[in-house]
Residue frames relative to the residue before (quaternion, step in Angstrom):
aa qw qx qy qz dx dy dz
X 1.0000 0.0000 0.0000 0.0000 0.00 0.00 0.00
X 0.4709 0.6504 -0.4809 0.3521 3.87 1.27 -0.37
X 0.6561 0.5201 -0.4050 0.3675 3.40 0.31 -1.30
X 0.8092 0.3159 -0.0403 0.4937 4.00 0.73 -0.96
X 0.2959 0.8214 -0.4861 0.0379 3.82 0.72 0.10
X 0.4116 0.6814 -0.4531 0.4013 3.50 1.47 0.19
X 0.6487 0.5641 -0.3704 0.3519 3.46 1.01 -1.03
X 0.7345 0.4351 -0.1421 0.5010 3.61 1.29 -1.05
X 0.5638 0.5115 -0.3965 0.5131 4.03 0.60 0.09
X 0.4153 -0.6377 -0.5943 0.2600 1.73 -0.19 2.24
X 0.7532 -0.6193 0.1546 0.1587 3.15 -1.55 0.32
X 0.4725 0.6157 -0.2872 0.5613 3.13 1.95 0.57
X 0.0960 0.7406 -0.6354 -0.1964 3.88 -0.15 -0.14
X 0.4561 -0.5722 0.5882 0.3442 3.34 -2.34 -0.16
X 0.4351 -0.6746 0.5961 0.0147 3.10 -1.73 1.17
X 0.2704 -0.9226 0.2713 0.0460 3.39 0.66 1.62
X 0.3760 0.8775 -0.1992 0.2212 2.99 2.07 -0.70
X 0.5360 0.6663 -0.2217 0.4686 3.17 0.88 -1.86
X 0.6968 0.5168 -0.2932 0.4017 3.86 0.05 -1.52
X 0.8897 0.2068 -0.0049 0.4071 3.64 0.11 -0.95
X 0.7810 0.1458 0.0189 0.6069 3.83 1.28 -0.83
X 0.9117 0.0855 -0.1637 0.3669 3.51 -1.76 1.04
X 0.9198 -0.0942 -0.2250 0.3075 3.15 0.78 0.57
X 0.7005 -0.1812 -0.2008 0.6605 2.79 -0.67 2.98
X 0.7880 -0.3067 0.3292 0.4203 3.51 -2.11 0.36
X 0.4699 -0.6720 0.5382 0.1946 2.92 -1.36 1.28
X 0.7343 -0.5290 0.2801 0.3202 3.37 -1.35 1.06
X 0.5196 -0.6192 0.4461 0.3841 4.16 -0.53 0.34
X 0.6078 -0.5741 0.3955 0.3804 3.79 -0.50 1.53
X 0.8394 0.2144 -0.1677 0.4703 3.92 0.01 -0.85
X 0.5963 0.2255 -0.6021 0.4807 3.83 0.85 1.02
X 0.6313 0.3413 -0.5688 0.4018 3.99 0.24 0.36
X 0.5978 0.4318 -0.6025 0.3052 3.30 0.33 0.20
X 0.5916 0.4651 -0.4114 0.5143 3.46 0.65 -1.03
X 0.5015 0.5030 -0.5986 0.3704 4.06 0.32 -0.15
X 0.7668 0.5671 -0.2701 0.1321 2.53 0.17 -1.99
X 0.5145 0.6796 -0.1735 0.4933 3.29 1.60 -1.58
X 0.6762 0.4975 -0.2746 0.4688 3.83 0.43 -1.15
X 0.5672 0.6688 -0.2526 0.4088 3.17 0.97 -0.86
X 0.8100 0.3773 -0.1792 0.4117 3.40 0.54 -1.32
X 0.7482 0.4300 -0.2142 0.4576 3.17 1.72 -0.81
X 0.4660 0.5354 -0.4459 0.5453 3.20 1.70 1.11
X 0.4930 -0.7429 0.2051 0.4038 3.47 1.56 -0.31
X 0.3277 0.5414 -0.7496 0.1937 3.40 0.97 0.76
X 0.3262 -0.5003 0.8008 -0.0442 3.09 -2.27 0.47
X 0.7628 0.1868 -0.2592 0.5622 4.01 0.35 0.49
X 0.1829 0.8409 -0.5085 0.0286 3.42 -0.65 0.77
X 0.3921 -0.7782 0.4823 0.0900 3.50 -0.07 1.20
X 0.2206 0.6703 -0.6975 0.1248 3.85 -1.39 0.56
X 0.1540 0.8060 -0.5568 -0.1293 3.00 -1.51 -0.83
X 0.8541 -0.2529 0.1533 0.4278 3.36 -1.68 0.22
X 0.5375 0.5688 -0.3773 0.4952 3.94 0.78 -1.07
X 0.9361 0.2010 -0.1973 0.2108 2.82 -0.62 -1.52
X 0.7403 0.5613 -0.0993 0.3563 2.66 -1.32 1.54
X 0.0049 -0.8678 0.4061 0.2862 2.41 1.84 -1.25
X 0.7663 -0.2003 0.0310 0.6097 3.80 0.79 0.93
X 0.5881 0.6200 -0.4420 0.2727 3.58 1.05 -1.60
X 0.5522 0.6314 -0.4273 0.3373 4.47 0.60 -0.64
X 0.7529 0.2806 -0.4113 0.4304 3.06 0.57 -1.84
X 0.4536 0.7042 -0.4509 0.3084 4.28 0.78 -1.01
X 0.6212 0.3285 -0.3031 0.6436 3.94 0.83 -1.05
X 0.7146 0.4978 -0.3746 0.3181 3.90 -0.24 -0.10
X 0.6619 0.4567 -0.1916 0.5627 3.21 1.22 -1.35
X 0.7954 0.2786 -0.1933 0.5024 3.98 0.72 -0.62
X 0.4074 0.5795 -0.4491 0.5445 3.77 1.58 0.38
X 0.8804 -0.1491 0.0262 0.4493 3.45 0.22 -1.16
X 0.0026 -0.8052 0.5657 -0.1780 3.71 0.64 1.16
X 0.5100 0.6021 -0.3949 0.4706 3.72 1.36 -0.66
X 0.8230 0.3136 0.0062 0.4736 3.41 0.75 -1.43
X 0.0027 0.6844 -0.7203 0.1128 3.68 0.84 1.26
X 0.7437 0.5712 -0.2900 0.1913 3.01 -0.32 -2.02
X 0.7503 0.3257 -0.1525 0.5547 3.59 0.58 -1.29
X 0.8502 0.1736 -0.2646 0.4207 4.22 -0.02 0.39
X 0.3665 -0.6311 0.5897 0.3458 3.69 -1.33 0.78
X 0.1945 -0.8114 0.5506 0.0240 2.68 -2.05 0.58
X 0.0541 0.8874 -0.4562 -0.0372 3.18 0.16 0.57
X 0.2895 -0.7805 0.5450 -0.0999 3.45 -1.58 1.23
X 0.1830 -0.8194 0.5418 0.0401 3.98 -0.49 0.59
X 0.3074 -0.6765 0.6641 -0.0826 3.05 -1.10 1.37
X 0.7301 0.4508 -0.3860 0.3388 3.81 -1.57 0.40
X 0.7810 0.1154 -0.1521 0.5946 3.77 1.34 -0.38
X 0.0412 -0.7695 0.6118 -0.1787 3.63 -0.50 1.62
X 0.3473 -0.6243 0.6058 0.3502 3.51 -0.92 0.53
X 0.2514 -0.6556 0.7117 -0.0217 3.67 -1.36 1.24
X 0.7866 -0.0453 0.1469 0.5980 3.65 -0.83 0.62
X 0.7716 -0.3053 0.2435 0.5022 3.83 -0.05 0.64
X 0.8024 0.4755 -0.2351 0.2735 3.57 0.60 -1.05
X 0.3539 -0.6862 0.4771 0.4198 3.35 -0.67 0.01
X 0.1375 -0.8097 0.5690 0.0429 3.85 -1.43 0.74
X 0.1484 -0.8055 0.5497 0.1641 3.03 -0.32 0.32
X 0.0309 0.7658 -0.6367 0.0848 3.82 -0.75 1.38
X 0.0143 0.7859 -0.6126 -0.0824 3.56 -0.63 0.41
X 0.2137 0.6376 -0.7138 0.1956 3.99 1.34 0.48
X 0.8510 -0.2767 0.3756 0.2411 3.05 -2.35 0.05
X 0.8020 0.4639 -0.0589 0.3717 3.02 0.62 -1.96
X 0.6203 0.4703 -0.3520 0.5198 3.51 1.50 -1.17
X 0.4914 0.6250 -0.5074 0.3322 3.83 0.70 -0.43
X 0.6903 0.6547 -0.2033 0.2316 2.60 0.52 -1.93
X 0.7153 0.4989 -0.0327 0.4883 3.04 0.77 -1.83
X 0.5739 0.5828 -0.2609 0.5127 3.71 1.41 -0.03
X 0.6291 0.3920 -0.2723 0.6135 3.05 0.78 -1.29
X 0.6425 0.4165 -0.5795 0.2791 3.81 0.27 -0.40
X 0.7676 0.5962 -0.1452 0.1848 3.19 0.92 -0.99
X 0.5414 0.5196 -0.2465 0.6133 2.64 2.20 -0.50
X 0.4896 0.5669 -0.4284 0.5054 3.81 0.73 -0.27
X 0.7105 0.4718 -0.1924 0.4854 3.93 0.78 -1.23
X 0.6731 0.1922 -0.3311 0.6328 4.12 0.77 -0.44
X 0.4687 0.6567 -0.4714 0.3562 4.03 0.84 0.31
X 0.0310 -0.8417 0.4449 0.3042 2.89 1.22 -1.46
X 0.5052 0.5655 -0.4654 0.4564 3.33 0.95 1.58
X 0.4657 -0.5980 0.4720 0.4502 3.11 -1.65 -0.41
X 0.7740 0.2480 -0.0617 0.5794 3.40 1.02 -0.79
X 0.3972 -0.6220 0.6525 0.1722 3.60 -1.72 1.30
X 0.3375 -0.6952 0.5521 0.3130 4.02 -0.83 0.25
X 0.7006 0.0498 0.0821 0.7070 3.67 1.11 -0.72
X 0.0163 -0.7179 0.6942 -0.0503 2.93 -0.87 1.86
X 0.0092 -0.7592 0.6364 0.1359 3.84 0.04 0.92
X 0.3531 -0.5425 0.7027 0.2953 4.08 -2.21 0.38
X 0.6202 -0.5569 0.4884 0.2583 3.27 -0.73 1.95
X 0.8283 -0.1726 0.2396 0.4762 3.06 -0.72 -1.20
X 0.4186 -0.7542 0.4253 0.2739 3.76 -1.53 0.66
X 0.6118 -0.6396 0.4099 0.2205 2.89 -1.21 1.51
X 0.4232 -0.7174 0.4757 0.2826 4.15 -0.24 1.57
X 0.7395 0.4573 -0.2715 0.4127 4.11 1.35 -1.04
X 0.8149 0.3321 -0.2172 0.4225 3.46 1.25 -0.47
X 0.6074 -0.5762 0.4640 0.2893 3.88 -0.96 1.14
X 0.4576 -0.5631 0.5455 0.4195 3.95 -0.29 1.61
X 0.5530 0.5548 -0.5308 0.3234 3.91 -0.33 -1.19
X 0.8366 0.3368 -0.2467 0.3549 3.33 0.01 -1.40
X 0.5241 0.6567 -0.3637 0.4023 3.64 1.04 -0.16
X 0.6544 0.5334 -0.0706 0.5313 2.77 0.69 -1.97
X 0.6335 0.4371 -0.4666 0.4358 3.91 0.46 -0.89
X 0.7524 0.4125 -0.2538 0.4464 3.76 0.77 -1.30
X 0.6972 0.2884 -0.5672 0.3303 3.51 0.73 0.73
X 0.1877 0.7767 -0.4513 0.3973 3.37 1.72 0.20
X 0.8501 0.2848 -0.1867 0.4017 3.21 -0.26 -1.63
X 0.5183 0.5374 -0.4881 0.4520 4.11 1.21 -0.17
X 0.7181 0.3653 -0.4148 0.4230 3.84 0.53 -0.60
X 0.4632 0.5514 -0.5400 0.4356 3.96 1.16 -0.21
X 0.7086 0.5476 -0.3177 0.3116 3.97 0.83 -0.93
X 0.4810 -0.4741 0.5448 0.4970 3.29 1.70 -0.94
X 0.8748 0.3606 -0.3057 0.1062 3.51 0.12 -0.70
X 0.6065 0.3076 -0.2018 0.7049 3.11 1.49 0.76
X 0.3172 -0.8281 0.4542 0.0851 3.56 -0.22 1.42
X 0.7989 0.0447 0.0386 0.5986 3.79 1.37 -0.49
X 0.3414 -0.6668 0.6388 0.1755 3.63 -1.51 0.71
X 0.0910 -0.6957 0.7016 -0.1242 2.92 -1.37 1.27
X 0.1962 -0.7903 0.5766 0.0672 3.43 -1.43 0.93
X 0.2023 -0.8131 0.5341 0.1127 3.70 -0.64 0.20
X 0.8414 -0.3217 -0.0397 0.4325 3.55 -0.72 1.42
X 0.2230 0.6373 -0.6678 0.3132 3.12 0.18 1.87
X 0.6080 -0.5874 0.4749 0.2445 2.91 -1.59 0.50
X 0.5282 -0.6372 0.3571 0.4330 4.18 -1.04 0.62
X 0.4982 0.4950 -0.4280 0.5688 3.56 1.04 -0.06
X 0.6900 0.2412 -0.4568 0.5070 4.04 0.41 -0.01
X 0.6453 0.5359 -0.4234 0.3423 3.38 0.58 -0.41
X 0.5892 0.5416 -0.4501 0.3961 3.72 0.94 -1.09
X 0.5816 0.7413 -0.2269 0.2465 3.26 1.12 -1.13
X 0.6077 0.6588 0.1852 0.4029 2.94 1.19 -1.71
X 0.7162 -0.0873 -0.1000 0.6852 3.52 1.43 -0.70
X 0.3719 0.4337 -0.7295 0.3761 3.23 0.68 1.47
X 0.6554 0.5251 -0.4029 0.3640 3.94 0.85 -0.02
X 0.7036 -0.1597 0.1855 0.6671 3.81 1.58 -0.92
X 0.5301 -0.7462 0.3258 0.2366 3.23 -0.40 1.59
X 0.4682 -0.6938 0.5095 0.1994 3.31 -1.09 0.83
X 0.0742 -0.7624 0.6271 0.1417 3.57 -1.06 0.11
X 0.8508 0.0043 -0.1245 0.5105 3.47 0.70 -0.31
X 0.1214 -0.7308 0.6641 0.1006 3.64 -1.33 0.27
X 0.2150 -0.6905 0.6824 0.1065 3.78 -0.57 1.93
X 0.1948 0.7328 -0.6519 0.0072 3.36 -1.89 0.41
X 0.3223 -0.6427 0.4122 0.5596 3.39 -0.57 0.61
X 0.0319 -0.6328 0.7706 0.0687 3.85 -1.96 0.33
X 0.2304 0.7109 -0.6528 0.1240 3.30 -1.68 0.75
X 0.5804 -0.5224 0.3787 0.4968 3.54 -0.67 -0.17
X 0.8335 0.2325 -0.3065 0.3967 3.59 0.80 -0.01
X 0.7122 0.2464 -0.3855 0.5324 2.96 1.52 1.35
X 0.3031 -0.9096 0.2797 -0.0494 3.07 -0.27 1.64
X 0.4860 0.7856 -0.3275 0.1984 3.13 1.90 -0.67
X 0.4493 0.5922 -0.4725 0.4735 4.04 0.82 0.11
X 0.6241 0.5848 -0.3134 0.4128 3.46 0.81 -1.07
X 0.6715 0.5654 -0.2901 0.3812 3.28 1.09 0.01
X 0.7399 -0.2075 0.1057 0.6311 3.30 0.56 -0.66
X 0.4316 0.7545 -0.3873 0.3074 4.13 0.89 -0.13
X 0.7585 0.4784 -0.1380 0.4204 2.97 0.93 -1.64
X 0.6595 0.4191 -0.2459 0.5735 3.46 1.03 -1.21
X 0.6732 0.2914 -0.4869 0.4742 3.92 0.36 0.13
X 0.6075 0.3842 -0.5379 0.4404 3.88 0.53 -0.36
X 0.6354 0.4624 -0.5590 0.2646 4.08 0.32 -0.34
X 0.4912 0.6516 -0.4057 0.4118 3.31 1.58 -1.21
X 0.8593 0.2843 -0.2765 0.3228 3.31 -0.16 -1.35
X 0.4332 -0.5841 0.5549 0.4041 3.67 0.85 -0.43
X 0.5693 0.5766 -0.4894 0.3224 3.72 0.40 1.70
X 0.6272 -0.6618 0.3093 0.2700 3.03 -0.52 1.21
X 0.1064 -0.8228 0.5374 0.1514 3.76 -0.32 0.30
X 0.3158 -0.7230 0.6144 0.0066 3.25 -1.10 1.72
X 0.1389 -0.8429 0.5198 -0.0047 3.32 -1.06 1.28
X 0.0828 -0.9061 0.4138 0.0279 3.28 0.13 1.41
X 0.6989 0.4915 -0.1550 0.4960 3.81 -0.44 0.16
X 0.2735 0.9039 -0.3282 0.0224 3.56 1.63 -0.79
X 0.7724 0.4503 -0.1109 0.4340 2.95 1.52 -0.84
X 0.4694 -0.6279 0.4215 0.4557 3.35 1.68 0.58
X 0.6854 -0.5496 0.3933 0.2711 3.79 0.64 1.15
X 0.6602 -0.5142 0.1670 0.5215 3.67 1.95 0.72
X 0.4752 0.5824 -0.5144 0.4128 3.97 1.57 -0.06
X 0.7298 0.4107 -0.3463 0.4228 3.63 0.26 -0.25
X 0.5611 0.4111 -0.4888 0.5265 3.81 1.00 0.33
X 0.3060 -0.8189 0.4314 0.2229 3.93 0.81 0.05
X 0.5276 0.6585 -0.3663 0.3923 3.02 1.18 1.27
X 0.5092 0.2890 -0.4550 0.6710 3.34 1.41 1.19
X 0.0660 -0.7254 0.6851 0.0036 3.53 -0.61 1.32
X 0.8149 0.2281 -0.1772 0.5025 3.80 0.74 -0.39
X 0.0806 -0.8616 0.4550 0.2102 3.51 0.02 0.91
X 0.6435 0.4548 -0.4917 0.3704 3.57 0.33 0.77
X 0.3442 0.5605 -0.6470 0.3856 3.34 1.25 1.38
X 0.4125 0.8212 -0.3729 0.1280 3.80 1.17 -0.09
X 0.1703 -0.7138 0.5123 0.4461 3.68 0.16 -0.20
X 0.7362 -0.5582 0.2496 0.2900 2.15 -2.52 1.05
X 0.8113 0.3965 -0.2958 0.3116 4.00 0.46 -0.38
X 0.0288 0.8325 -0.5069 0.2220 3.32 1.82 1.23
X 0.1927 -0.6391 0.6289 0.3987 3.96 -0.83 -0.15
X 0.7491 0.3610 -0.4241 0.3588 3.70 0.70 -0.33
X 0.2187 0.6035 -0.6547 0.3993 3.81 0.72 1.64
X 0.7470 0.5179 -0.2082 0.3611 3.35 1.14 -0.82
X 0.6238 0.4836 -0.3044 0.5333 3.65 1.54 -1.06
X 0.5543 -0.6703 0.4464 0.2102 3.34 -1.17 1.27
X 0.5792 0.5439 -0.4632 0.3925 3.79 0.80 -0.10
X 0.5063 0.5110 -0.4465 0.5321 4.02 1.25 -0.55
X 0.5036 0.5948 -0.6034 0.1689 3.91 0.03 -1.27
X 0.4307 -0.7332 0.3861 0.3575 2.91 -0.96 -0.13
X 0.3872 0.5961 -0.4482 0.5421 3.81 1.42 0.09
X 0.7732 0.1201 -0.3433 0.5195 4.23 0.41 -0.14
X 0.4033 0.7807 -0.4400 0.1853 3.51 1.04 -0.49
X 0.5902 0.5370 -0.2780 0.5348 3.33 1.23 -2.17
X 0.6179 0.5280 -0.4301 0.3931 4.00 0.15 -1.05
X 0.8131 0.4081 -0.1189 0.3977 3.03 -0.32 -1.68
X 0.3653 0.7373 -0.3090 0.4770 3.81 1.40 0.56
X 0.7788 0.4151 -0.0760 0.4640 2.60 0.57 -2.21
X 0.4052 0.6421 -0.4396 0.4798 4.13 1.40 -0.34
X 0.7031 0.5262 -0.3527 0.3230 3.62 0.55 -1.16
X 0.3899 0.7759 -0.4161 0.2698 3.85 0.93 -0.69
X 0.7544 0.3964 -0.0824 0.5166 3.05 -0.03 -2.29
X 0.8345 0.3746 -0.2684 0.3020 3.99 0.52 -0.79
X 0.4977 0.5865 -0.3866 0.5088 3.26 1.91 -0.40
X 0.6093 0.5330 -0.3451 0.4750 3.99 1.14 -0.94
X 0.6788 0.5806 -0.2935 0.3406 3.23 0.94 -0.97
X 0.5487 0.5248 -0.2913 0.5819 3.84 1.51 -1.24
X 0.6478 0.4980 -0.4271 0.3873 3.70 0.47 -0.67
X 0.6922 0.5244 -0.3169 0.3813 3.31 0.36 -1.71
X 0.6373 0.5235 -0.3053 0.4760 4.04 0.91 -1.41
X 0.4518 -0.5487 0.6395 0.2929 4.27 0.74 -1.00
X 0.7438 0.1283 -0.4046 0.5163 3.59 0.57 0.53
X 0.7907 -0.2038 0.4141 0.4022 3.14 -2.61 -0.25
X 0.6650 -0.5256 0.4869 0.2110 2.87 -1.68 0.20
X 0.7091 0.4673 -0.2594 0.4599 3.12 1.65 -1.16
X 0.4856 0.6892 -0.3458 0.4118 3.16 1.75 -0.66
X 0.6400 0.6269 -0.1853 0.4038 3.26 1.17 -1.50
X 0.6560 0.5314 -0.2322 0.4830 3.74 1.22 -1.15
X 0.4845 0.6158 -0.4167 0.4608 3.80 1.28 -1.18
X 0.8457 0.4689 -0.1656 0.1936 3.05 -0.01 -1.89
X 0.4889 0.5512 -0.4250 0.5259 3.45 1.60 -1.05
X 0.8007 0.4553 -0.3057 0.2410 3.81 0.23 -1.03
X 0.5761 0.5476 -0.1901 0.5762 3.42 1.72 -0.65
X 0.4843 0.6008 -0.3581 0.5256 3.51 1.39 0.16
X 0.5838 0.6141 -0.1384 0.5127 3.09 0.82 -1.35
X 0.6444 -0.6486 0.1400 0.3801 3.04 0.49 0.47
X 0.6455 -0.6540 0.2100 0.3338 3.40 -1.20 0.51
X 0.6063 0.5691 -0.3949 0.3907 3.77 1.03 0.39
X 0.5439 0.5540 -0.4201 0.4699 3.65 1.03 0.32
X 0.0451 -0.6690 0.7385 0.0700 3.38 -1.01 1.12
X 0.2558 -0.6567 0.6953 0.1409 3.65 -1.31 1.09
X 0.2693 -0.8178 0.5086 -0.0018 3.10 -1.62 1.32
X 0.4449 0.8464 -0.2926 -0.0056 3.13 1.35 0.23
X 0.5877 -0.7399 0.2729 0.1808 2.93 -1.27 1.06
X 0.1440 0.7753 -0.6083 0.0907 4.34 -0.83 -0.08
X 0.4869 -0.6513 0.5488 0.1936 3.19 -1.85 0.80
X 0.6755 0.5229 -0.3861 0.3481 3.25 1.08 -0.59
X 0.3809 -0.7390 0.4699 0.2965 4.07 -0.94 -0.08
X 0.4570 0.5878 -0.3922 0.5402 3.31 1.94 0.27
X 0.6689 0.3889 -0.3407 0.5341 3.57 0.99 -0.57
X 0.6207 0.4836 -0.4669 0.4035 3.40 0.38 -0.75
X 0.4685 0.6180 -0.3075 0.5514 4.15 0.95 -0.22
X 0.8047 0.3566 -0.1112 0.4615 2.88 -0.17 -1.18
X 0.5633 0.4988 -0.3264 0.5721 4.00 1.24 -0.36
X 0.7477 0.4592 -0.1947 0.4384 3.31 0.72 -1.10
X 0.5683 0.4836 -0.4393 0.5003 3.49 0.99 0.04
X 0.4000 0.7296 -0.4903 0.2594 3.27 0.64 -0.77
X 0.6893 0.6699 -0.2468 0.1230 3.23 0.83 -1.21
X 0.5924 0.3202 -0.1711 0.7193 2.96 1.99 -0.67
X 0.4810 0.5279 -0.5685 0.4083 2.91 -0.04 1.04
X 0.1755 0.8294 -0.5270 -0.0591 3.74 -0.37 1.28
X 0.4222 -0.7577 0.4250 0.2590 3.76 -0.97 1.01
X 0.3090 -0.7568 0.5176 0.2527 3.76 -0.77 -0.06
X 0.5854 -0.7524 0.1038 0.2836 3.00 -0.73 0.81
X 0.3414 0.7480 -0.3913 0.4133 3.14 1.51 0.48
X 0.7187 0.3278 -0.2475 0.5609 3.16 0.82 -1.41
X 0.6312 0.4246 -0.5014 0.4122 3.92 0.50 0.02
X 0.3653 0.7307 -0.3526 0.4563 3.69 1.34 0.23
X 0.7435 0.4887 -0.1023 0.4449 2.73 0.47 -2.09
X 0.6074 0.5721 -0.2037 0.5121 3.81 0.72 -1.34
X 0.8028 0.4387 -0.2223 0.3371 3.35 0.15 -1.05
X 0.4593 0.6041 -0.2021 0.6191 3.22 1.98 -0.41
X 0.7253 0.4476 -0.2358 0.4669 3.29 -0.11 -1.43
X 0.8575 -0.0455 -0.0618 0.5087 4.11 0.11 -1.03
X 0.3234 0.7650 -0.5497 0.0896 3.77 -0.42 0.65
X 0.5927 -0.7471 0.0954 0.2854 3.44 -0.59 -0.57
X 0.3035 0.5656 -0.5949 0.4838 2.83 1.48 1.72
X 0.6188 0.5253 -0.3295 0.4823 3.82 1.09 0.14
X 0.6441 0.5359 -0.2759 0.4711 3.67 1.03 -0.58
X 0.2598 -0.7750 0.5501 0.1710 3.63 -0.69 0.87
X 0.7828 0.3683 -0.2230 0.4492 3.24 -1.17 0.45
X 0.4446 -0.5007 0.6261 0.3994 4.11 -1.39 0.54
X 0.6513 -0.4919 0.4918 0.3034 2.86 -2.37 0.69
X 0.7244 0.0617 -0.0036 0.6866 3.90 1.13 -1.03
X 0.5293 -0.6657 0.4949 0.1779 2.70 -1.59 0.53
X 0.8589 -0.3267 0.0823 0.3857 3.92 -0.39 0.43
X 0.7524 0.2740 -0.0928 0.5917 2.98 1.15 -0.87
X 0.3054 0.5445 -0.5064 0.5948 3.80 1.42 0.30
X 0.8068 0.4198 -0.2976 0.2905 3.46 -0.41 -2.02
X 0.6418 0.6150 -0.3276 0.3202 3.62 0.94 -0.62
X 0.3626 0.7703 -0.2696 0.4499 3.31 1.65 0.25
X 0.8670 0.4189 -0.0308 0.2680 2.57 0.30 -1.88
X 0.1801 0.9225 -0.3020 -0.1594 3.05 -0.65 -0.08
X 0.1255 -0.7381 0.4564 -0.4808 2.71 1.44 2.88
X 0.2895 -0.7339 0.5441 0.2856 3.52 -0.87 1.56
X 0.5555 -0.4877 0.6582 0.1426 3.64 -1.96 0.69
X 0.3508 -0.5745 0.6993 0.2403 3.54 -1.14 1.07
């Protein structure tokens, strides 16, 4: 974690996502900004977005939320999946980076991105050739570090033999486990920071969606087979032993979900993400909050992923990715 201690100070960042993209109507322009703002003056210091969401409208609430405060917080942004004509694409050529990062630098309102990560890897183009074009943006200055997003450690090894890595985003929680395979042990190997998106099981671990068809109708998790309702009712009954458990310790559940992951060891910064500014608090305490290893014992037992019903995505999600599968 020396080589990068910006990524971890403090050690929790904000997923910006939530506000503008994938789940239900995006928040009203002047309450994410005023979120966004509240935020900093609670003290995150890492805030995460990108090209997708939104179709631009995220990085716009980021760049005009806290443009006062370049100087004093990292930021990081993603390039390679953009909505085109309505749709989403995923392109990781050279040139389409490029031409991203200009654009995202311009609705950023900056000159420079601290962590520009490639969303997701392009299936037509050779990581090298990505990775080379975000190489040559930090030679320019305008993008201080390379970051990848749910690849596997066999794309990563790959990857900073062409231009060192610094970070690797993926979703991680206790009811998704797939880093635990082979991710983690190559980011410790390689010295890369590991970015935990989603930390919160997409809001099942704050135990505040007990029925998931109060969701609206343009939720993306109508679509992820763990909501359905045939694993939903299962993956419920997990919550008992872990809601009793947050009680017995004196914190939140979500508080409870940080910590299991910040246990785990000491390169993983969770990013997780919410509209409200009472959660975003309440995430950010988290920080003091330290588990022992018993109770990370205990957790790791209780929700993993011979206990979780249902795939993380469904078929045409998973084709995206390209994160190995237990």
């Amino acid at each position: 974690m020396s080589k990068h201690p910006h990524l971890a100070n403090p050690s929790i960042g904000l997923g910006c996502m939530n506000l503008s993209h994938a789940y239900g109507s995006p928040v009203q322009q002047d309450d994410a900004i005023k979120a966004l703002q509240e935020a900093f003056e609670m003290g995150y210091r890492h805030f995460d977005t990108a090209t997708l969401y939104g179709g631009g409208a995220n990085e716009k609430l980021v760049g005009q939320a806290l443009k006062a405060h370049r100087q004093s917080f990292f930021l990081a942004s993603k390039c390679g999946m953009a909505m085109v004509d309505g749709k989403k694409q995923i392109n990781g050529r050279p040139e389409t980076i490029r031409q991203q990062c200009e654009n995202s630098l311009k609705r950023l309102q900056t000159d420079y991105i601290d962590l520009y990560y490639l969303h997701r890897l392009d299936p037509d183009v050779a990581i090298e050739e990505s990775v080379g074009a975000l190489g040559d943006l930090v030679k320019e200055g305008k993008i201080g570090a390379i970051g990848l997003s749910e690849v596997s450690a066999s794309t990563l090894k790959r990857a900073h033999q062409e231009s060192p890595v610094t970070a690797i985003q993926s979703e991680y929680s206790l009811w998704t486990r797939n880093p635990e395979i082979a991710v983690l042990q190559a980011c410790q190997e390689l010295d890369v920071t590991f970015v935990a998106f989603s930390p919160l099981a997409r809001g099942f671990l704050t135990g505040g969606l007990m029925n998931a068809d109060d969701l609206e109708e343009k939720d993306i998790r109508n679509n992820m087979p763990r909501f359905q309702a045939e694993h939903y009712e299962h993956n419920l009954a997990l919550l008992n032993d872990y809601l009793s458990l947050a009680k017995d310790i004196g914190c939140t559940p979500a508080q409870l979900a940080l910590a299991w992951l910040q246990g785990k060891h000491n390169n993983i910064v969770p990013i997780p993400g919410t509209r409200s500014v009472h959660h975003m608090q309440d995430n950010l305490d988290a920080i003091q909050l330290n588990l022992d290893a018993a109770q990370i014992a205990l957790l790791d037992d209780m929700i993993n992923q011979n206990t979780v019903h249902g795939p993380r995505y469904n078929a045409a999600q998973q084709r995206e990715i390209d994160t190995e599968e237990f």
